[in-house]
Phi, psi and omega in degrees: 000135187269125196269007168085019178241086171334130183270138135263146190287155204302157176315294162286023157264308161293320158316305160320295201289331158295334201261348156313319178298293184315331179249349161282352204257296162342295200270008182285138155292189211246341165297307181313278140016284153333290178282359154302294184290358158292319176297297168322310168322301241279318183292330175263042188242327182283332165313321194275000169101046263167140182248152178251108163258162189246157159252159208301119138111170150273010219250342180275188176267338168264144197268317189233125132303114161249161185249159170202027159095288130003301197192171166245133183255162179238142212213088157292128165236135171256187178208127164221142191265325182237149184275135193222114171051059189036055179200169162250127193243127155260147166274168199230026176211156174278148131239159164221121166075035174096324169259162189251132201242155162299158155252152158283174161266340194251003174257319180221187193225332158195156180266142153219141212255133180245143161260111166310300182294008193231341185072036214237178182191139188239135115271115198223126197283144202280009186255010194247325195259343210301329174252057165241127158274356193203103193274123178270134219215067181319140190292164177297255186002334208277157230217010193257144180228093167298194175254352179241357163000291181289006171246041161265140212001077203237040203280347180292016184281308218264327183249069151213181148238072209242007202207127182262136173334297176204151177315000000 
């Protein structure tokens, strides 16, 4: 019988089940790996109250539209897992035909990054990431002021205009 009052689930409960994610995240190819952390976007970008859209097919350079009531952003999403050198390294280039191509400000509008092993997300506006093969993306804890520090969930980015669209 429902007494109309929500429970939240237990603390060790949620952990266990992140840390179940964390070892299905491990044994993932690096495509797997990818469309996880794409699934993951979709929910937090809707926790933050954000509409998501995908578009039909690969072919664009953005992976999600988001609305963000104001405007849409085109939204590259990355992922990174292992520690390199104190960082967590993401990529921070497209490939085609074998090279590693920069994104544009006229391809996308921001990266946004997840760290799996931290549960964390950079949102990082692409004139900031735009000539990076590798976004370095320091653990919370770590006491180092990386170059993308300041967009860890820095998701109030998407409802301003604090990020210009395009050059």
């Amino acid at each position: 019988m429902s007494t109309g009052v929500e429970t939240q689930p237990e603390p060790e409960t949620e952990k266990a089940k992140y840390a179940d994610l964390c070892n299905a995240w491990v044994k993932s190819t690096s495509k797997q790996r990818g469309e996880l952390a794409e699934l993951m976007f979709v929910v937090k970008a809707t926790q933050q109250g954000f509409v998501t859209s995908k578009p039909y097919g690969d072919s664009q350079r953005y992976d999600f539209i988001v609305d963000a009531g104001s405007r849409l952003w085109r939204v590259q999403v990355k992922s990174a897992s292992t520690i390199f050198h104190g960082a967590y390294h993401a990529n921070g280039r497209r490939h085609q035909y074998g090279r590693a191509i920069p994104y544009t400000a006229r391809e996308i509008d921001l990266v946004v990054a997840y760290v799996m092993p931290e549960n964390s997300w950079s949102v990082i506006p692409i004139k900031a990431c735009a000539d990076r093969q590798s976004l370095l993306l320091y653990p919370i804890n770590d006491p180092r002021v990386g170059p993308y520090t300041q967009y860890r969930e820095a998701w109030q980015l998407m409802m301003s205009d604090a990020v210009e669209r395009r050059q």
